[in-house]
C-alpha positions in Angstrom: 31.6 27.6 -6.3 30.7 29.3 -9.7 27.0 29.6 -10.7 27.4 27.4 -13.5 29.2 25.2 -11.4 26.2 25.0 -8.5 23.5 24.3 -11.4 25.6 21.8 -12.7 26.1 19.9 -9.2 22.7 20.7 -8.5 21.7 18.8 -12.1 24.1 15.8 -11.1 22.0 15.7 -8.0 18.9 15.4 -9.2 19.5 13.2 -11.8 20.8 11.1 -9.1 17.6 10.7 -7.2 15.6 10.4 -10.2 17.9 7.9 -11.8 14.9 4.9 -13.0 12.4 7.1 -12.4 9.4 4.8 -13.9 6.9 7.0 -16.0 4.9 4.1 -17.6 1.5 3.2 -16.1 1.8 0.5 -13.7 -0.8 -2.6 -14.5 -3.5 -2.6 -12.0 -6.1 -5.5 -13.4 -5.3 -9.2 -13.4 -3.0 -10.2 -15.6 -0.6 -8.0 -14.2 3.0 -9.5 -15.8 4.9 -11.6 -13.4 8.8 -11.1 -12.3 11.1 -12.7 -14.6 12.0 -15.1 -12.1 9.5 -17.5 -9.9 10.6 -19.5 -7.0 8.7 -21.8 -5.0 5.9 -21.4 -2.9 8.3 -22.6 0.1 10.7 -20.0 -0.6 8.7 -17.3 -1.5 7.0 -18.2 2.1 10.4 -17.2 3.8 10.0 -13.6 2.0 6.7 -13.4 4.1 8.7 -15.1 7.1 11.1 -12.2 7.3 8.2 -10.1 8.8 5.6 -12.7 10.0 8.4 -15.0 12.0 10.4 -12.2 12.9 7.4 -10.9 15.3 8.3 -14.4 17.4 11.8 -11.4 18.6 9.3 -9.3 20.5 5.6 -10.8 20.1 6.3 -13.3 23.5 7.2 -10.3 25.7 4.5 -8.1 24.7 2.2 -11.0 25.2 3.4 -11.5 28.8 3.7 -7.8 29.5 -0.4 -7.7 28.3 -1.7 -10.4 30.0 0.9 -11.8 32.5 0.3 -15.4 33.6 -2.5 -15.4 31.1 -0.5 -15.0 28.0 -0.8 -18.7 26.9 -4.6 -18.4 26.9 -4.8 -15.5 25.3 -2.3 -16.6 22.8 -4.3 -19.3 22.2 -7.4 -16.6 21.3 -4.6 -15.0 19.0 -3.7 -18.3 17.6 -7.5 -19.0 16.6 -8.2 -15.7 15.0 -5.0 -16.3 12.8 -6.6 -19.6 12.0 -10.0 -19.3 11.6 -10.0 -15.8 11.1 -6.9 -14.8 8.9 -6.3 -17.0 7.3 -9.5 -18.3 5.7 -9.9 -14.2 5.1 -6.4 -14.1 2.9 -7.3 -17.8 1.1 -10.4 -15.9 -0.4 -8.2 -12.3 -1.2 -5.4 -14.9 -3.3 -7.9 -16.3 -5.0 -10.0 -13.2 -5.8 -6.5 -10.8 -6.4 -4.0 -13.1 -7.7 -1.7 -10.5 -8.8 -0.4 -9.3 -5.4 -2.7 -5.9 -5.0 -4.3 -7.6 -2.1 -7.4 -6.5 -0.4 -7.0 -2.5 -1.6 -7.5 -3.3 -5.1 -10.5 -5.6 -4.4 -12.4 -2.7 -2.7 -10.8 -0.2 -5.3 -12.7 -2.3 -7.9 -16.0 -2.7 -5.5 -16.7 0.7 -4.7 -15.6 2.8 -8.1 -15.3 6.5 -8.2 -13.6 8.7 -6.0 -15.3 7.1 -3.0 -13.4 4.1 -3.6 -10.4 6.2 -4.6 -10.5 8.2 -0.7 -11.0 4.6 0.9 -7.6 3.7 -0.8 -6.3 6.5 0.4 -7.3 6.1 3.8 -6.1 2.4 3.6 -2.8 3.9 2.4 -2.3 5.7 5.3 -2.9 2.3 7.8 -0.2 1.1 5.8 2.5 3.5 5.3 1.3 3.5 9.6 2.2 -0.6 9.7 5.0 -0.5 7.2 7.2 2.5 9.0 6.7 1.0 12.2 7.8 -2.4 11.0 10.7 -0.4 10.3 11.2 1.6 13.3 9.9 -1.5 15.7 12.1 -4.3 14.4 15.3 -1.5 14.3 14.2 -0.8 18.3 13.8 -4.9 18.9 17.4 -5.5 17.4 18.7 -2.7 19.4 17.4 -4.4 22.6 19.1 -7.6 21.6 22.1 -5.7 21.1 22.5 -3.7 24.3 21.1 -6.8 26.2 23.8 -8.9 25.0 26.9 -10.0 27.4 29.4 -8.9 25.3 28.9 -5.5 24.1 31.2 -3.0 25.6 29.2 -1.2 28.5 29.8 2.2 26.7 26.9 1.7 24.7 24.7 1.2 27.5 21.7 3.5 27.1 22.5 4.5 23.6 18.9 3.2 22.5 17.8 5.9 20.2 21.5 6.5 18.9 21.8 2.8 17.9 18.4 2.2 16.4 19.0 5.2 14.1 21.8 3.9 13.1 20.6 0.9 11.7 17.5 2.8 9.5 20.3 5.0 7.9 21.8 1.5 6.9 18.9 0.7 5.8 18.2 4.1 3.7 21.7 3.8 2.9 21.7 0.7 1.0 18.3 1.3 -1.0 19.7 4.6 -1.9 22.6 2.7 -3.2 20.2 -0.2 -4.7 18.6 -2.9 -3.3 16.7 -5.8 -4.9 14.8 -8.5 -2.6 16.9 -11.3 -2.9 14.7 -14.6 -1.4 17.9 -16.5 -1.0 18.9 -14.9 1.9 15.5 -14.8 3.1 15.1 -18.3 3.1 19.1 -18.8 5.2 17.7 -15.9 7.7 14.3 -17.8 8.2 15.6 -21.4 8.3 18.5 -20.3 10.7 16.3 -18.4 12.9 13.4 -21.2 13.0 15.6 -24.0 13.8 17.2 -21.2 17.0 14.0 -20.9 18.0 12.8 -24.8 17.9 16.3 -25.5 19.8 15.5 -22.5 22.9 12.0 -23.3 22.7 12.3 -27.3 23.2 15.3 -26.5 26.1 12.9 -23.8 27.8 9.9 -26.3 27.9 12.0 -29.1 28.8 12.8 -27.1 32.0 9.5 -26.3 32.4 8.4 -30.3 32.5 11.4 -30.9 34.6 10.4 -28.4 37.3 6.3 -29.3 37.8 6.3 -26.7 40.7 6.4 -24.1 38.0 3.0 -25.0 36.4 1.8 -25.6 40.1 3.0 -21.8 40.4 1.3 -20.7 37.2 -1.7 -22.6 37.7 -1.7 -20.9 41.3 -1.4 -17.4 40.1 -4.6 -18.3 37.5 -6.7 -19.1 40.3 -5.7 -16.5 42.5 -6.2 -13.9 39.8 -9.6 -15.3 38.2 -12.3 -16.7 39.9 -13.5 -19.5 37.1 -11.8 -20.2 33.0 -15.1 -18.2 31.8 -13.4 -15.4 33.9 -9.8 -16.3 32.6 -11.7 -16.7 28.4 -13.4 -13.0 29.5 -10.3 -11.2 30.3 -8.2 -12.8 27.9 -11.0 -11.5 24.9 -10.1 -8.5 27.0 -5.9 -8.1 26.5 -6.2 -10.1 22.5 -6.3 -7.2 20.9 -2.8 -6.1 22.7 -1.6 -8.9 20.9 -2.6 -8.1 17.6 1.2 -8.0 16.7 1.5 -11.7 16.2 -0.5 -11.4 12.9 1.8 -8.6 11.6 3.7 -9.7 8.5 0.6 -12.8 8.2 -0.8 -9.7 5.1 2.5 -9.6 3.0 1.6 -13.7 1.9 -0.9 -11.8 -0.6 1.8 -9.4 -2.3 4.6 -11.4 -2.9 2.1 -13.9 -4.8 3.7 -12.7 -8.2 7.0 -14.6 -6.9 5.1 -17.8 -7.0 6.3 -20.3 -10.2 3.8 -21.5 -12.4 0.3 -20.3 -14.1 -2.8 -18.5 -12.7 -4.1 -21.3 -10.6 -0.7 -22.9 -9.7 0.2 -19.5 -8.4 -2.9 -19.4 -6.3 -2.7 -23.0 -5.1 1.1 -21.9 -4.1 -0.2 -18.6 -2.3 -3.0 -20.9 -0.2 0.1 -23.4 0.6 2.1 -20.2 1.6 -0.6 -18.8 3.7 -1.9 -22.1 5.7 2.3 -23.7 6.2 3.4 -20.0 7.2 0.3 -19.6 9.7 0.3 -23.0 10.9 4.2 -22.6 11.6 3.4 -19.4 13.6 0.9 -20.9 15.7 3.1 -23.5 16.9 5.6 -21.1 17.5 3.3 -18.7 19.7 2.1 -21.4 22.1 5.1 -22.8 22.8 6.7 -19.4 23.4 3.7 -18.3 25.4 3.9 -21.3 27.9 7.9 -21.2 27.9 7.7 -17.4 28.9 5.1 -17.3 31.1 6.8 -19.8 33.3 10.1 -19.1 33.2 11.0 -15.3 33.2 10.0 -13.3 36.2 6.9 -11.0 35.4 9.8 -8.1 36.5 11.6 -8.2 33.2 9.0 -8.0 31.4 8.7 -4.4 32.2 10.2 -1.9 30.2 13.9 -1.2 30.9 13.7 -5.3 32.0 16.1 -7.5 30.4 13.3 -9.8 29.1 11.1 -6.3 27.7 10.8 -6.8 23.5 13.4 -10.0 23.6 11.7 -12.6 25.7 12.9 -15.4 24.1 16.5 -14.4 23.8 16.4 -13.9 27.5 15.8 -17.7 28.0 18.3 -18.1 25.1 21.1 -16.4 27.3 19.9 -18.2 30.1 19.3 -21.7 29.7 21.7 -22.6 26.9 24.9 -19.2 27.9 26.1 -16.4 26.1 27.7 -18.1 23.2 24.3 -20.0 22.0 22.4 -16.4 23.2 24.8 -14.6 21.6 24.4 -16.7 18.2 20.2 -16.0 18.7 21.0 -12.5 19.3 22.8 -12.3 16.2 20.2 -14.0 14.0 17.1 -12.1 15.4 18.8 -9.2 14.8 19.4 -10.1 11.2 15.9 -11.3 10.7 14.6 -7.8 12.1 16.9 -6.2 9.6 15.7 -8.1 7.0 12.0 -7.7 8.5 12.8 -3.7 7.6 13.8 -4.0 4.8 11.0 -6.2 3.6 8.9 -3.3 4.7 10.5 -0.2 2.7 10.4 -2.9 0.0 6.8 -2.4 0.0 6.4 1.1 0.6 8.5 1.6 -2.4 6.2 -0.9 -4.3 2.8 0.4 -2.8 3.2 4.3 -3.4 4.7 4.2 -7.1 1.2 1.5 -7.8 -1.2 3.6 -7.2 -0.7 7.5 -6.2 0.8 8.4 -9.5 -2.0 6.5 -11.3 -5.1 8.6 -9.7 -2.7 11.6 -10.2 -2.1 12.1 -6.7 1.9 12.1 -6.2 4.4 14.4 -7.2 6.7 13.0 -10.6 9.7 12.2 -8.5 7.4 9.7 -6.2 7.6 7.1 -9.0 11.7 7.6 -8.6 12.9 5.0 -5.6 15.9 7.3 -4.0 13.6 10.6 -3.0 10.8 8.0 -1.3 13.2 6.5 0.5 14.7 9.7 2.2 11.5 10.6 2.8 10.4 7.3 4.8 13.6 7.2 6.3 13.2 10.7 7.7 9.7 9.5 8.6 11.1 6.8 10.6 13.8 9.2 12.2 10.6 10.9 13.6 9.0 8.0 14.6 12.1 6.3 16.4 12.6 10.0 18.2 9.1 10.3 19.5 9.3 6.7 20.4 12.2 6.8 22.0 13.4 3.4 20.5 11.2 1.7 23.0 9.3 -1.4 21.5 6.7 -1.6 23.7 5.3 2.1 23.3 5.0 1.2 19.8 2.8 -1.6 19.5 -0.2 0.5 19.2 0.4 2.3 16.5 1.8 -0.9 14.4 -1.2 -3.1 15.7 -3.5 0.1 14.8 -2.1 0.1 11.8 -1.9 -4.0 10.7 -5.6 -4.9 12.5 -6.8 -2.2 9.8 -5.4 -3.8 6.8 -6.6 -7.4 8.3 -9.6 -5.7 9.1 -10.0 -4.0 5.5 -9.0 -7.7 3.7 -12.4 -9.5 5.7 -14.5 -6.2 4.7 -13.0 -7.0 1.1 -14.1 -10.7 0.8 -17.4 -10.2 2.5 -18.8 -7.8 0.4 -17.2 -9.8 -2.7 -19.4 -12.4 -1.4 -23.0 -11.1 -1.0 -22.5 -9.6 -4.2 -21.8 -13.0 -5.8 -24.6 -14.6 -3.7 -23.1 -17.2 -1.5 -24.9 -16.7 1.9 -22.2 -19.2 4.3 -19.4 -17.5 2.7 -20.6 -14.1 3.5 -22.2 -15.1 6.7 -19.3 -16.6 8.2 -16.5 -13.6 6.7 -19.2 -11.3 8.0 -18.3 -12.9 11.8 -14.9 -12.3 11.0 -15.2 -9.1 10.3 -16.6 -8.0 13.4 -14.1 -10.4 15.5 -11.4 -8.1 14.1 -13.5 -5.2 14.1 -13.6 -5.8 17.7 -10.1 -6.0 18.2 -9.3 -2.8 16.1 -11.6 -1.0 18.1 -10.3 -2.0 21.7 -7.0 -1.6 20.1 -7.9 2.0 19.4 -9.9 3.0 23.1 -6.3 1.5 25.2 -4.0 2.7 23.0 -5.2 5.8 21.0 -1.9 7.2 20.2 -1.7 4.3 17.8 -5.0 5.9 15.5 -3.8 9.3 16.3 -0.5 8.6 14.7 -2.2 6.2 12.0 -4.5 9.3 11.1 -1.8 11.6 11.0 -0.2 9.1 8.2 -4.0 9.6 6.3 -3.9 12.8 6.5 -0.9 13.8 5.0 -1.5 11.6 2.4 -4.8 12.8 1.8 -3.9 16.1 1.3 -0.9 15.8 -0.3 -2.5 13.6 -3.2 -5.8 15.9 -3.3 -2.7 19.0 -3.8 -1.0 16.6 -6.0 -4.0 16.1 -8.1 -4.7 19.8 -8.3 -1.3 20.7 -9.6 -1.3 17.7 -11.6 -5.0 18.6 -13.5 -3.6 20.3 -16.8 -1.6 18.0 -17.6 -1.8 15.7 -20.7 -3.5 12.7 -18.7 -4.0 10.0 -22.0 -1.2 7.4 -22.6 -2.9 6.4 -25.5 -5.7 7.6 -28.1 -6.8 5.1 -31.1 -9.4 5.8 -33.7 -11.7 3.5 -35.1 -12.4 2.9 -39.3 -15.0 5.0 -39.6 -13.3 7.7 -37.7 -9.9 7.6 -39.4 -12.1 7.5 -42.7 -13.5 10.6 -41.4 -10.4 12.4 -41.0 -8.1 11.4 -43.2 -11.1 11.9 -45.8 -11.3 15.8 -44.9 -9.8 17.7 -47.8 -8.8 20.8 -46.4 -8.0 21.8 -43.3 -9.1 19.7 -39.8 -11.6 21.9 -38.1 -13.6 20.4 -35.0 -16.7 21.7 -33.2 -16.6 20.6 -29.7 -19.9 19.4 -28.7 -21.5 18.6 -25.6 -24.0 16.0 -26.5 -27.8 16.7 -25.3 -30.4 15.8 -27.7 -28.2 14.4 -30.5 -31.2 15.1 -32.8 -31.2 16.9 -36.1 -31.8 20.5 -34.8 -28.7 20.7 -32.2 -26.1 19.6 -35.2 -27.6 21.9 -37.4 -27.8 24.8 -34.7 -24.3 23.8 -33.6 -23.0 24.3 -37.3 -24.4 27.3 -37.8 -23.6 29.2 -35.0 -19.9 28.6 -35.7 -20.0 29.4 -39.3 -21.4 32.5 -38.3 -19.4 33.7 -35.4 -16.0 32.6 -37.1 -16.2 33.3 -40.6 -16.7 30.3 -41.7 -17.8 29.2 -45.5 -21.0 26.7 -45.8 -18.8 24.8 -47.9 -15.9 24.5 -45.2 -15.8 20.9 -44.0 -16.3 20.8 -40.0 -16.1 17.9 -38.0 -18.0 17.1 -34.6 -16.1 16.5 -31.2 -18.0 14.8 -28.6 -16.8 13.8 -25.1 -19.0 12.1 -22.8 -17.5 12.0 -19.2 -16.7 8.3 -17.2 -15.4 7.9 -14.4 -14.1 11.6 -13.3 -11.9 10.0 -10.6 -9.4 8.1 -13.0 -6.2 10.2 -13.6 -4.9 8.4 -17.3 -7.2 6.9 -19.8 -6.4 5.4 -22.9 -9.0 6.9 -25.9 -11.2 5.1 -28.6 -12.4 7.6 -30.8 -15.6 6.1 -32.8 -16.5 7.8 -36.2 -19.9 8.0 -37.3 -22.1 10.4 -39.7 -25.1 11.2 -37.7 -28.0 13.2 -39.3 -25.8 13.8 -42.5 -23.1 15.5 -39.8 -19.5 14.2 -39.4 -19.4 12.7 -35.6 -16.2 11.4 -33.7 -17.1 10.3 -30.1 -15.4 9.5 -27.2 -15.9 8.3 -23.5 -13.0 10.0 -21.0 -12.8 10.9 -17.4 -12.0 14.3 -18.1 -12.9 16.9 -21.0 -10.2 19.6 -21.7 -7.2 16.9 -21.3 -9.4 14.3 -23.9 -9.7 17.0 -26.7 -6.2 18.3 -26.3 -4.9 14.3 -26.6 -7.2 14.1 -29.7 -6.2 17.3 -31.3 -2.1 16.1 -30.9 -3.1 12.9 -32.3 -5.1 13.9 -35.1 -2.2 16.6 -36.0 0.7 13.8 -35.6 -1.5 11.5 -37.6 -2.1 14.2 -40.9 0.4 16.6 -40.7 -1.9 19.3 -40.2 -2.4 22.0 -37.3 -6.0 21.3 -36.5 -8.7 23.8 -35.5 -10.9 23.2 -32.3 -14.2 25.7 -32.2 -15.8 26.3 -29.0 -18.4 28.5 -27.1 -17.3 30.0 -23.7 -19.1 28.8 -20.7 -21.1 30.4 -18.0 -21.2 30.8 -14.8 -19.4 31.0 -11.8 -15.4 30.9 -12.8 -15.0 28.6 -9.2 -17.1 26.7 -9.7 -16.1 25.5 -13.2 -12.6 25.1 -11.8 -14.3 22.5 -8.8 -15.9 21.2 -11.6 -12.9 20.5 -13.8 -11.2 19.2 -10.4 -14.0 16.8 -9.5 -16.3 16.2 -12.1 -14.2 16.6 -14.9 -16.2 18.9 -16.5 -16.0 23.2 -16.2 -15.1 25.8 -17.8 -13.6 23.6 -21.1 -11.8 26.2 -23.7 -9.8 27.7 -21.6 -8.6 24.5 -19.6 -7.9 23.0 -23.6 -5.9 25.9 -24.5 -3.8 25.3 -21.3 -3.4 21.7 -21.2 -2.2 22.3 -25.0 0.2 24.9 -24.1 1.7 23.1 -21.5 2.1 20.3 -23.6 3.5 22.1 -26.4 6.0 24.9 -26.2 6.4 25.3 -29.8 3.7 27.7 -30.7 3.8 26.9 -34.6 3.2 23.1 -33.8 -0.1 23.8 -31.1 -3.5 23.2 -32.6 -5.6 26.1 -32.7 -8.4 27.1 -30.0 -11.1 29.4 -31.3 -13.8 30.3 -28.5 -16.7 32.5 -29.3 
């Protein structure tokens, strides 16, 4: 192949993967605009069920294989803290984030500035952590139910790994291809699967109330195990937080509120329907599961490598009502765990592109869908390898990584409020919190893998957005700049050519204008008659990545002022300069005086503060911006 040839593959390439790459700033405050098209709280609930319901494939099995013949008091523990804990925690985040950027954006907006910028971060990483290993977990579940079921040829027997990636490339296949959520076939792959599981469920109990000697048996192994219920309560406290899977998917009720019809407050009232029908519906189906289980599937198969290990349910399926009814289960769990994936990369691909580029911490092609998802896909690859496609292994990583977004949603509301003064609120969240702080913790000491892999995910994004944000810095960085009356008056006023003094505001008295002016006559030639104009920035919040400008106008001590609050210095006067030139026709003139001091410093300082070494970091940000020379506004440093 030619050189020509190569570049021009090459270009078709890459404007493959960036095909709809989204460069506008993504709305981040309340009235964030809703999809064109709303559905029902109901059906918008089955977009959630995907992942919440489809925990009921492996969440029984994982409960046994925890707490053997206690799983259905312990279940019961898990059912309360989804309940009284969850729940109540999630009402308060719909009503105080209505527009689906859940708990993150709450404490984004309650602790400003770049700490609240490194918390998101760090709560970035627990969920890239939950989200891939919905992926990878659900893929591993469906593969079980696959190689468990009667009828697949016995060729495939111990093809776990092979299989499971597999079915992630299908899935990176088809969003490389496009893929939009479509809630219809959520709602068919919830109701389906629901009405499965009522049908196994009622048959499995049924058998249970048929054959009393089984409770007899279970009540038996209690007793011998545990000496009183306190001790049965203790040791169940003990395993809940190994069963912190069964509120995985209960978080994604929050971010699909902007698919709920109606107004403001309808959409909330729908999101607080969602939230209490999808968690009340879980409950049900956790109990019942726990006590059918427990008492019918030898502890044996729960086991890893068992035929009941991450499919307990479809084991009684198989076995109670035969392989045509189990292979029919089969088929819609693995569908639902499918789906389950998908709903995950859906938000990965939403979650990155909303915030990263916005602090300036992402490379340009992350707000392009078709490069993220090869890279979570590869991520997932990893994860399924290291894993070897077992479910079990990783529970402790996705629990690690959903108890600290549960966790990070009761922190959220509780500081939200004791800031707006109502003590029971914030008393009884405050509980909450440290119920699920417990959990997170004991989740962490018996299975640290899980925050050894979750850190590794906030790591690498750490770093990557803190390089990101670095390479990013001399950039233009203002999507929008608007002056005020006065200070259009001021400019378009000027009769002869646009010349600014930047000035860094002290005393804003008589003496620095005049001092100001003088010096930059004198050190650039400059006539007393020649009209100059004064720049000021004063710096805000040095952590935001765009800004949109308001330049006020104002004549201060007989001296021509425009004024401006930014985030960032060099970028704000460059922005002002294109404008003012766009606005007048003419090339303006920017006057400056060099700084001093240590030459790494002021770069930290630019970085960080937003501040440094400024006429040099203008001229840059202006070059890069500009590669016509004849059309770049002049720097002149002295």
């Amino acid at each position: 192949m030619t050189t020509s040839a190569q570049r021009e593959a090459s270009g078709t390439v890459r404007a493959w993967l960036l095909e709809g790459l989204h460069r506008e700033r993504v709305p981040s405050g309340p009235h964030k605009d809703s999809p064109e098209k709303q559905h029902t709280w109901w059906q918008v609930m089955c977009l959630t069920g995907v992942d919440y319901f489809s925990t009921l494939g492996y969440q029984p099995g994982i409960a046994a294989a925890a707490a053997g013949a206690l799983s259905p008091i312990a279940t019961s523990l898990l059912v309360a803290l989804t309940l009284f804990g969850a729940l109540p925690t999630y009402r308060a985040v719909a009503e105080q984030s209505p527009n689906g950027m859940g708990s993150i954006a709450m404490l984004e907006r309650l602790l400003p500035h770049w700490w609240g910028k490194l918390l998101v971060l760090v709560l970035l990483g627990f969920v890239a952590t939950a989200f891939i290993f919905t992926i990878t977990l659900s893929a591993s579940d469906a593969t079980a139910h696959i190689l468990e079921n009667p009828f697949v040829p016995g060729f495939l027997d111990g093809q776990q790994v092979p299989i499971t990636l597999l079915l992630i490339a299908l899935l990176g296949a088809i969003f490389l291809r496009g893929f939009s959520e479509a809630i219809g076939l959520a709602v068919v792959l919830v109701a389906v699967y629901l009405v499965l599981n009522v049908v196994v469920i009622a048959v499995a109990l049924w058998e249970v109330v048929s054959h009393p000697q089984l409770i007899d048996g279970w009540q038996h192994t209690l007793t011998a195990e545990h000496s009183s219920p306190l001790a049965m309560i203790g040791v169940s406290l003990l395993v809940l937080p190994k069963l912190a899977l069964g509120l995985s998917g209960f978080e994604t009720g929050v971010a699909v509120m902007p698919q709920i019809q109606g107004e403001l407050r309808e959409r909330i009232k729908g999101a607080r329907r969602l939230l209490t029908t999808a968690a009340l519906i879980m409950s049900v189906f956790l109990l019942t599961s726990s006590v059918a289980t427990s008492m019918l599937i030898p502890a044996k198969e729960f086991q890893t490598g068992g035929k009941a290990s991450g499919r307990a349910l479809a084991y009684l399926a198989h076995e109670h009502l035969g392989d045509w009814f189990g292979t029919a289960y089969d088929i819609s769990t693995i569908a639902i765990l499918w789906f389950a994936g998908a709903s995950a990369l859906t938000g990965l691909l939403n979650i990155v592109p909303r915030y990263l580029p916005r602090y300036g911490m992402a490379p340009d092609w992350a707000r392009a869908v078709r490069p993220l998802v090869l890279v979570f896909t590869a991520i997932a690859f990893a994860i399924t390898l290291l894993f070897g496609a077992q479910v079990e292994p990783q529970g402790g990583a996705y629990a690690t990584g959903v108890l600290a977004l549960i966790l990070s949603a009761a922190v959220a509301v509780t500081i939200s409020a004791y800031r707006a003064g109502r003590a029971f609120p914030a008393a009884a969240f405050t509980v909450i919190s440290l119920v699920l702080g417990y959990a997170a913790v004991e989740n962490i000491r018996e299975r640290p893998d899980g925050l050894s892999i979750a850190l590794l995910f906030v790591v690498a994004i750490v770093v990557t957005s803190l390089v990101s944000r670095a390479t990013r810095s001399t950039e233009l960085r203002v999507t929008k700049v608007e002056l005020d009356e006065a200070a259009r008056r001021i400019v378009m006023d000027n009769p002869g050519e646009l010349r600014l003094i930047a000035n860094e505001p002290d005393a804003r008295d008589s003496a620095e204008y005049a001092e100001k002016d003088r010096e930059t006559r004198e050190y650039h030639h400059l006539p007393d008659d020649e009209p100059m104009i004064f720049l000021e920035v004063t710096l805000g919040d040095a952590s935001e990545f765009e800004s949109e400008l308001l330049v006020t106008g104002e004549t201060r001590h007989g001296y021509q002022v425009l004024s401006v609050r930014s985030a960032v210095v060099a970028n704000t006067i460059a922005a002002i300069l294109f404008h003012l030139r766009d606005m007048t026709g003419k090339r303006p003139h920017v006057y400056f005086h060099w700084a001093e001091g240590n030459p790494v410093g002021a770069l930290l300082r630019y970085l960080v503060f937003g501040g440094g070494d400024v006429p040099p970091l203008t001229r840059e940000v202006i070059r890069k911006a500009e590669p016509e020379t004849g059309r770049r506004p002049q720097v002149h440093v002295s």
